[in-house]
PAKEKE-974774 format. One record per residue (C-alpha): residue number from 1; x, y, z; residue in one letter. Coordinates in Angstrom, 3 decimals, decimal comma, padded with zeros to 6 digits. Layout:
PAKEKE-974774
+-----+----------+----------+----------+------+
:  nr :        x :        y :        z : rest :
+-----+----------+----------+----------+------+
: NUM :        X :        Y :        Z :    A :
...
+-----+----------+----------+----------+------+
This chain:
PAKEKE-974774
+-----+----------+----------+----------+------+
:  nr :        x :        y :        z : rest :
+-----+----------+----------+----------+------+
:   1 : -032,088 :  037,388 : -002,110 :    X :
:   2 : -033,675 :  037,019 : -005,425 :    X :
:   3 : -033,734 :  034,420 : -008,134 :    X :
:   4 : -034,912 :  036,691 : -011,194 :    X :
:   5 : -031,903 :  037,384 : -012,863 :    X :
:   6 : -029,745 :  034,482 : -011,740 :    X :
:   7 : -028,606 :  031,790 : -013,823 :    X :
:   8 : -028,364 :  028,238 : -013,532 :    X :
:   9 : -025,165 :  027,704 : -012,526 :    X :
:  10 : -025,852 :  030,030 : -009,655 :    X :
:  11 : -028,542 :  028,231 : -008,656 :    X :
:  12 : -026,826 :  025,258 : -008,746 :    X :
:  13 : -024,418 :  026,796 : -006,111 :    X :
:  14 : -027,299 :  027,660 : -003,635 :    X :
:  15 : -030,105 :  025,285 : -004,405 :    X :
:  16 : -031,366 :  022,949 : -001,040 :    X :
:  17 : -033,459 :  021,338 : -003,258 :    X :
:  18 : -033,359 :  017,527 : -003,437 :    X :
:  19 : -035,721 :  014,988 : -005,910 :    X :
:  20 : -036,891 :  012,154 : -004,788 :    X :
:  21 : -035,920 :  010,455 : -007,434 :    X :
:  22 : -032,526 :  008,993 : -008,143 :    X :
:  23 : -030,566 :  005,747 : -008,847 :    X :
:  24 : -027,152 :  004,579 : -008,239 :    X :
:  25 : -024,728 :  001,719 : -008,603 :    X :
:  26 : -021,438 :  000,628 : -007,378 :    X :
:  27 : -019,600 : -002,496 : -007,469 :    X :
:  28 : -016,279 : -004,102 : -006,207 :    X :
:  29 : -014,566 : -006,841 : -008,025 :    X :
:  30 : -012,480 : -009,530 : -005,279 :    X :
:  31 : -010,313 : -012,036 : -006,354 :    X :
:  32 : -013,333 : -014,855 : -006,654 :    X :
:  33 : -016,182 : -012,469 : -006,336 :    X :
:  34 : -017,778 : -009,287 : -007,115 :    X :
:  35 : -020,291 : -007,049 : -004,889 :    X :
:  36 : -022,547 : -004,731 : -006,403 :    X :
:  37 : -024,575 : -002,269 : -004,585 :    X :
:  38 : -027,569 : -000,644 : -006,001 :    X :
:  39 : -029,510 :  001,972 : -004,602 :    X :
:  40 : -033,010 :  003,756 : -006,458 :    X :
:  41 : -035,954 :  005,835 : -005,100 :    X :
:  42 : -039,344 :  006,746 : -006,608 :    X :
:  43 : -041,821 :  009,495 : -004,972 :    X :
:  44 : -043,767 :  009,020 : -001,778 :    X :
:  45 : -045,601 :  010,874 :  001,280 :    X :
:  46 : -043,238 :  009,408 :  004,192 :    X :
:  47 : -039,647 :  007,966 :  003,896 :    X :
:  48 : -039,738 :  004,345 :  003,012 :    X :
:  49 : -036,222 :  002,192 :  003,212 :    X :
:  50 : -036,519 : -001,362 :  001,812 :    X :
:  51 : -032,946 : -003,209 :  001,882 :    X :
:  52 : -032,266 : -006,227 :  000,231 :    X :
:  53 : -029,392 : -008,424 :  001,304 :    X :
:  54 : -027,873 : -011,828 :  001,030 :    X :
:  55 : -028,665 : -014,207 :  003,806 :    X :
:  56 : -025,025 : -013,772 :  004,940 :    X :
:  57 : -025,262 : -009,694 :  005,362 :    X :
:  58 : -028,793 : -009,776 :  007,093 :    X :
:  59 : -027,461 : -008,543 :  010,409 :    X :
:  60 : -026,214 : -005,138 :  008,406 :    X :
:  61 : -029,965 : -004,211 :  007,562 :    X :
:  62 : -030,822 : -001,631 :  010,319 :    X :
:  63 : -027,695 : -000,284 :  010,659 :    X :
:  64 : -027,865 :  000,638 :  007,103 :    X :
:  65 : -031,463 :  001,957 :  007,105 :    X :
:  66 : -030,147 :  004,269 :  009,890 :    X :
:  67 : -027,485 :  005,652 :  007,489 :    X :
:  68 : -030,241 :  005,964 :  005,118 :    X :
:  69 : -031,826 :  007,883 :  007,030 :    X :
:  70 : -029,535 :  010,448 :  008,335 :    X :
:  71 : -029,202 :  011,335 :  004,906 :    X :
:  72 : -032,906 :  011,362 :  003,288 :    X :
:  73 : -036,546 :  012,590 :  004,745 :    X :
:  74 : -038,865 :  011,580 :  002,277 :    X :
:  75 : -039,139 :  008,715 : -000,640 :    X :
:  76 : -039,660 :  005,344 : -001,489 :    X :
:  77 : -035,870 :  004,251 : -001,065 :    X :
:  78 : -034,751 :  000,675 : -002,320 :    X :
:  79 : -030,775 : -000,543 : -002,047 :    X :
:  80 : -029,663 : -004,134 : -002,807 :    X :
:  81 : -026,730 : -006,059 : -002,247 :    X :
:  82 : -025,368 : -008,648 : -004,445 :    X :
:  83 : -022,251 : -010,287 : -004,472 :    X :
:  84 : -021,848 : -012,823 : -007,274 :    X :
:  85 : -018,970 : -015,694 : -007,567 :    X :
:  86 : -016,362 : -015,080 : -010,615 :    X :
:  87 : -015,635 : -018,640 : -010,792 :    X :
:  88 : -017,607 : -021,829 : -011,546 :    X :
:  89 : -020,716 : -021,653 : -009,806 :    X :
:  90 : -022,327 : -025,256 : -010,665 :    X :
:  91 : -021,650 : -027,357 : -007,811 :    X :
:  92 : -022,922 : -024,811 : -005,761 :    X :
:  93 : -026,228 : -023,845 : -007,598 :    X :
:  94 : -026,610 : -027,648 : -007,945 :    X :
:  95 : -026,507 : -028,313 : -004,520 :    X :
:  96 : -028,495 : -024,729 : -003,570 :    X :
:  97 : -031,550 : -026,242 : -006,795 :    X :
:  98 : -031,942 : -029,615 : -005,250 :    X :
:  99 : -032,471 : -027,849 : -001,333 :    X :
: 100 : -035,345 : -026,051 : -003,412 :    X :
: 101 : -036,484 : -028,929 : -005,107 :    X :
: 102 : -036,890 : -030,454 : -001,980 :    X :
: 103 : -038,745 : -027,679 : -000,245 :    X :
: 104 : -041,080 : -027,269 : -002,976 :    X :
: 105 : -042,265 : -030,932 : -003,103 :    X :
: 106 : -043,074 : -029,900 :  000,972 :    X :
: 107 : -044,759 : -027,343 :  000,365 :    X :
: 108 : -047,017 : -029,077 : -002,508 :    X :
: 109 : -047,774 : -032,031 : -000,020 :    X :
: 110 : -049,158 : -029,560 :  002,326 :    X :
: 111 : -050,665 : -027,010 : -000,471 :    X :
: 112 : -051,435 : -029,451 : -003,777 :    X :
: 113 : -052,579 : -025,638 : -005,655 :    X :
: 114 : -048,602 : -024,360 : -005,567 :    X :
: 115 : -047,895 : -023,010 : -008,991 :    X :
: 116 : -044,157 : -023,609 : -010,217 :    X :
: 117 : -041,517 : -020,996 : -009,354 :    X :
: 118 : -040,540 : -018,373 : -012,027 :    X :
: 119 : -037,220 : -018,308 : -013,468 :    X :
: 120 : -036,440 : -014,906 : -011,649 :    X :
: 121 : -037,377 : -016,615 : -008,494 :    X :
: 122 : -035,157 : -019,528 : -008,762 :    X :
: 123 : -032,428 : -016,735 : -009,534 :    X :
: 124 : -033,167 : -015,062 : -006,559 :    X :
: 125 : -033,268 : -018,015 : -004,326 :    X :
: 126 : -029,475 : -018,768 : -006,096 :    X :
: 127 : -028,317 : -015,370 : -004,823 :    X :
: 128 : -029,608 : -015,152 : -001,616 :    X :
: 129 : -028,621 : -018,669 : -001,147 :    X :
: 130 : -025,582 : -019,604 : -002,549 :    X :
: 131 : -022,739 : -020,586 : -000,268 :    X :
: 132 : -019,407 : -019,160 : -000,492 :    X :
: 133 : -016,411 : -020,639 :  000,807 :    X :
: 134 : -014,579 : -017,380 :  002,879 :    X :
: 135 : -011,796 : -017,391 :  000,149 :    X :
: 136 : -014,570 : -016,471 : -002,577 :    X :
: 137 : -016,130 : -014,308 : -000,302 :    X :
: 138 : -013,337 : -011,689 :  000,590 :    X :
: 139 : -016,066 : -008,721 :  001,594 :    X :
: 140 : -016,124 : -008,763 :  005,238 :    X :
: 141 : -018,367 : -005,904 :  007,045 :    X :
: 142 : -016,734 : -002,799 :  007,198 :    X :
: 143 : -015,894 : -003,490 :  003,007 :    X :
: 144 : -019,826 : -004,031 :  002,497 :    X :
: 145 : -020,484 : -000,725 :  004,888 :    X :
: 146 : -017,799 :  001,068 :  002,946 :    X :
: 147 : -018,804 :  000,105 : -000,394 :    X :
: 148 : -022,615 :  001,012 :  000,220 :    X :
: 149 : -021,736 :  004,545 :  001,614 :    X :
: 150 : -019,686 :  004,876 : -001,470 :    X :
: 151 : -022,962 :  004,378 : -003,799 :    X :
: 152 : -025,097 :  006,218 : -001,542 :    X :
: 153 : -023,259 :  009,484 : -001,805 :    X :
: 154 : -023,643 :  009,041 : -005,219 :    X :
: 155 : -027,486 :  008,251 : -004,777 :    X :
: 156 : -027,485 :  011,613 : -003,118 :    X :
: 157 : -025,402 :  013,615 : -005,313 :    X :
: 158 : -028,200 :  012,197 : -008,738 :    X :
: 159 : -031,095 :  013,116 : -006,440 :    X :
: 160 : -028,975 :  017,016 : -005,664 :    X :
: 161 : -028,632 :  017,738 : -009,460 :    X :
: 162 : -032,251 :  016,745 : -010,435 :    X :
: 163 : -033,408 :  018,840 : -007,934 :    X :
: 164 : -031,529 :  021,888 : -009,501 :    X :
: 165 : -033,292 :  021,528 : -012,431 :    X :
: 166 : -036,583 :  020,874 : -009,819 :    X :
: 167 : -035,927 :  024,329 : -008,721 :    X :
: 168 : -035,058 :  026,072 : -012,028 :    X :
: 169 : -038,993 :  024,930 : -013,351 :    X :
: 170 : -040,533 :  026,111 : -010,141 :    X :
: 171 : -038,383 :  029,237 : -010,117 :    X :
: 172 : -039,467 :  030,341 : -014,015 :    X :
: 173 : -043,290 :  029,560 : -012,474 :    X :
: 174 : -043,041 :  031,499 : -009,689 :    X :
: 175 : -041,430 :  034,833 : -011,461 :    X :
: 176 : -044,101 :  033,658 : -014,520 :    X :
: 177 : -047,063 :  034,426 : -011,639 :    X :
: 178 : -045,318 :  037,756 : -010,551 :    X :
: 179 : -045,599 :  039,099 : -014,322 :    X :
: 180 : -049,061 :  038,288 : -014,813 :    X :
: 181 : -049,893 :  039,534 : -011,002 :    X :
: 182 : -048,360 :  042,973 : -011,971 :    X :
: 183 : -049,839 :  042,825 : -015,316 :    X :
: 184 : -053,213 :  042,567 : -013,185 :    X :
: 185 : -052,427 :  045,216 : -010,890 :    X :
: 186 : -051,459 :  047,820 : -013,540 :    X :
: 187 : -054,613 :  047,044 : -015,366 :    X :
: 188 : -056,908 :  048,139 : -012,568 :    X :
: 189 : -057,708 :  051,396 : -013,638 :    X :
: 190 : -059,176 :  050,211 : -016,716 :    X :
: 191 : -060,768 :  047,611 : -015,313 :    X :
: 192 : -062,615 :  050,679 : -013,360 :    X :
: 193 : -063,227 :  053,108 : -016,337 :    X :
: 194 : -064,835 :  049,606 : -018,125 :    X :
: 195 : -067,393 :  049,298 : -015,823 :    X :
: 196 : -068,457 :  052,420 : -015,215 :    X :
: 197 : -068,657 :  052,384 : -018,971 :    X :
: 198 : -070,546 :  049,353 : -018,562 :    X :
: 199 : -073,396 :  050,424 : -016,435 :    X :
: 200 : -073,674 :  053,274 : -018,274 :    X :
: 201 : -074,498 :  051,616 : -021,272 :    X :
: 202 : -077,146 :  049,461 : -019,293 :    X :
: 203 : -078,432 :  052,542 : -018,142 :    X :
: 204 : -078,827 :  053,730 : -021,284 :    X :
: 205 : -081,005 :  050,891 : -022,466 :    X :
: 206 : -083,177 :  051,249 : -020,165 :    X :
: 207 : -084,115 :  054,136 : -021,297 :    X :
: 208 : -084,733 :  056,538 : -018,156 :    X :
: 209 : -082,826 :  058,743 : -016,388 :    X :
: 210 : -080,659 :  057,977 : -013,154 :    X :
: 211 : -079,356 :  060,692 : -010,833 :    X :
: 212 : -075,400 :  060,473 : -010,953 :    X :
: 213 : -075,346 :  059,374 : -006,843 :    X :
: 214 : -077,328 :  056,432 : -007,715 :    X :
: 215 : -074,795 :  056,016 : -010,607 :    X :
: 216 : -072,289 :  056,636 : -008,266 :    X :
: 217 : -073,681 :  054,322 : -005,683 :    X :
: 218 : -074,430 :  050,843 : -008,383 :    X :
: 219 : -070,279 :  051,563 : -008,933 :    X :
: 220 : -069,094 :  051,365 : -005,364 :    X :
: 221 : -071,187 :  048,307 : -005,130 :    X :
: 222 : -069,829 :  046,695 : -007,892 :    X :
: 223 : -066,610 :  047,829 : -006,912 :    X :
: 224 : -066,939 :  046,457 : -004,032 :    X :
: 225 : -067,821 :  042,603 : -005,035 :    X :
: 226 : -065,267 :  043,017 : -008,108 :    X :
: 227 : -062,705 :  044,356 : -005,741 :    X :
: 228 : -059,029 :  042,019 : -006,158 :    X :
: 229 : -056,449 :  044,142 : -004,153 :    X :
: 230 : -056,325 :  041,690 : -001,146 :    X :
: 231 : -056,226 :  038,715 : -003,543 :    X :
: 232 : -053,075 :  040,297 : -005,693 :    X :
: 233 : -051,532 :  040,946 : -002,491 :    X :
: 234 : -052,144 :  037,259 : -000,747 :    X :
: 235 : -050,894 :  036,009 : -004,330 :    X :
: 236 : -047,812 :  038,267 : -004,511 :    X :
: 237 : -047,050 :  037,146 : -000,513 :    X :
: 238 : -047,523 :  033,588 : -001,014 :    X :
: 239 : -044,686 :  033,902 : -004,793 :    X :
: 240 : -042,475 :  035,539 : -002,060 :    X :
: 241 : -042,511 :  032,785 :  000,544 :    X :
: 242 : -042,262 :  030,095 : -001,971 :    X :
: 243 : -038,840 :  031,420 : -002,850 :    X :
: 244 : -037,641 :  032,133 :  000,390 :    X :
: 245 : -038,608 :  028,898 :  001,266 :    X :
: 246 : -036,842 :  027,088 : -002,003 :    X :
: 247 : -033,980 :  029,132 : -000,100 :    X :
: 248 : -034,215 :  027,389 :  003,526 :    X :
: 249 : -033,225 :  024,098 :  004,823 :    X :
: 250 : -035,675 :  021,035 :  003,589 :    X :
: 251 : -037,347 :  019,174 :  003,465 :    X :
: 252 : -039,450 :  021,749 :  001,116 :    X :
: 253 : -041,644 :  019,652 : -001,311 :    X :
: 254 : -045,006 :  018,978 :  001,173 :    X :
: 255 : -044,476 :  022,755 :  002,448 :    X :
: 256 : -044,342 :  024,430 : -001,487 :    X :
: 257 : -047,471 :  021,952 : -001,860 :    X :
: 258 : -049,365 :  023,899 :  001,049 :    X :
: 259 : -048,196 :  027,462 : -000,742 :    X :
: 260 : -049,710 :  025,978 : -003,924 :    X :
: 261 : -052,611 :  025,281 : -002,684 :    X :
: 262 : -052,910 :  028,668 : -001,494 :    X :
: 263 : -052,294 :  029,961 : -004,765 :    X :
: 264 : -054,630 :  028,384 : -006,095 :    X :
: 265 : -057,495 :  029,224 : -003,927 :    X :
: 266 : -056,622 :  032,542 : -004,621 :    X :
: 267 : -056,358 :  032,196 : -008,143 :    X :
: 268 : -060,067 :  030,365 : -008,174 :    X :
: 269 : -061,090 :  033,562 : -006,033 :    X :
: 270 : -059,443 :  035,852 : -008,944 :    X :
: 271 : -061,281 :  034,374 : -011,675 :    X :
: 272 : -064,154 :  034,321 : -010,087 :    X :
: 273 : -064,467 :  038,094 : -009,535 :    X :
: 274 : -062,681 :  038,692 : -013,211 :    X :
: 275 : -065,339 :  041,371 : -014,601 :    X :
: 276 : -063,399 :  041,520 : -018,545 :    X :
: 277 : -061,808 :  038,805 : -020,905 :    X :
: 278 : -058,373 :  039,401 : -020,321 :    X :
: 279 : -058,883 :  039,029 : -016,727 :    X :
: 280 : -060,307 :  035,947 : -016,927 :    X :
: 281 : -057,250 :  034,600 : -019,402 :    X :
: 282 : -054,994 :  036,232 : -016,813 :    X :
: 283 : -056,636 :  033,963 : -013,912 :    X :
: 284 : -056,710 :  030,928 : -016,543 :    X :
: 285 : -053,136 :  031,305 : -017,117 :    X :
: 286 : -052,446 :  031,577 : -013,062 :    X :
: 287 : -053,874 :  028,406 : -012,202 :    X :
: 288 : -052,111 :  026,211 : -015,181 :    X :
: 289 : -048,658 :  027,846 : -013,869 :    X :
: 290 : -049,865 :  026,678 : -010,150 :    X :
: 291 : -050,599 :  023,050 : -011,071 :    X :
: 292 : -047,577 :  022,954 : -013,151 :    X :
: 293 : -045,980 :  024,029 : -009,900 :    X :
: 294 : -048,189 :  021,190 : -007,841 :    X :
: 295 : -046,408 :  018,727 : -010,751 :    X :
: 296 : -043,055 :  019,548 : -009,819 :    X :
: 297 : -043,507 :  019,170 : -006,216 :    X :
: 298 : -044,677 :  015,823 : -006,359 :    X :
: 299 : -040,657 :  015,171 : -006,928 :    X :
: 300 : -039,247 :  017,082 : -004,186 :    X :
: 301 : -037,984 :  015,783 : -001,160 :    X :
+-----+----------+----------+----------+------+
């Protein structure tokens, strides 16, 4: 199957890539109180799962991280719960500040250096802290369980449709490559014609005469160490893979990585036998559409 001459929406339809990248955000409003779930990911090597919760939810934490990660291989994944009172909340935060208040004036006895907390900390002491009577707190577990599967489908279905248009760049890269490749390969004869023109003309300078088998044999040695079949063809083999693998079953960004590495060592391996200018654009041109690849990847899952 080829991606050449399809068109987005097709791709859409058969792309397995996923970003790394998403955010989502889903909330429930009770009678007295509200939860909110919130789930975002940045880029990373290994799968990371950090999960926030109140003090009353704590117990959920690795049963969550395990439906994390039935869904997700690779990324820096944070989700946070918070479920916030629609009444009054004074008596409580009152009563949660002067607990603190105590704590703190411990904790300076014992270390005099303490700086003061920030107002975000105090805010997230309040959350994590604050006591709700079970009429204000109508989420019970499989509501909480419910809810965050709810907002991590959608976490999944953000990090799907970037990773269409994660495909679509590589994809234009990757047929990109193939034109200048063939555009490389179909200049070949000229490239040969060139340098025997070349040597002629050095031969010339000199002066003296050379018999046409020593001509003949300068050529085939030149030939020889200017010679970029077996690099078109390990470049061609390795634009081939990378779309069959964009076509597989992930995760695919550390494997199209490895393939762009390959490229590139090739491409380093082009330029350095390039013999004309255009070749040596050609080879330029390679490795900027290779790194842009190596970009891209950094994003895939």
């Amino acid at each position: 199957m080829s991606f050449l001459n399809l068109k987005l929406s097709e791709i859409s339809i058969m792309s397995k890539i996923s970003s790394m990248t998403s955010y989502a955000v889903c909330s429930q409003k009770g009678e007295d109180s509200t939860l909110t779930w919130e789930i975002k990911s940045v880029n990373s090597r290994f799968l990371d799962i950090q999960i926030r919760l109140p003090v009353r939810d704590l117990g959920l934490e690795q049963q969550l991280k395990k439906i994390i990660q039935a869904k997700t291989q690779r990324g820096k994944i944070e989700a946070s719960l918070k479920v916030v009172s629609n009444s009054s909340k004074t008596k409580a935060d009152t009563k949660e500040l002067t607990k603190l208040n105590r704590l703190m004036e411990e904790v300076r006895k014992r270390i005099p250096e303490t700086r003061a907390l920030t107002f975000g900390e105090i805010s997230e002491w309040l959350r994590d802290h604050r006591s709700y009577e079970e009429k204000s707190y109508p989420f019970g577990k499989k509501s909480v369980i419910s809810i965050f599967r709810q907002t991590l489908e959608s976490f999944i279905g953000g990090r799907a449709s970037e990773g269409v248009a994660l495909e679509v760049a590589v994809i234009k890269r990757l047929n990109s490559i193939e034109e200048l490749l063939l555009a490389q390969r179909n200049d070949l004869d000229r490239l040969k014609v060139k340098q025997r023109q070349d040597l002629q003309k050095r031969i010339n300078l000199l002066g003296s005469k050379i018999d046409e088998d020593r001509t003949l044999q300068e050529l085939a040695i030149l030939a020889q160490k200017s010679d970029i079949h077996e690099e078109l063809d390990r470049l061609e083999a390795h634009t081939k893979d990378c779309k069959k693998l964009m076509l597989s079953q992930g995760p695919h960004g550390k494997r199209i990585d490895f393939i762009a590495q390959e490229l590139n060592r090739e491409a380093n391996t082009l330029g350095a036998k390039s013999t004309d200018i255009q070749s040596s654009r050609r080879a330029l041109d390679l490795k900027i559409l290779i790194e842009q690849i190596r970009e891209q990847t950094q994003n895939i899952e």
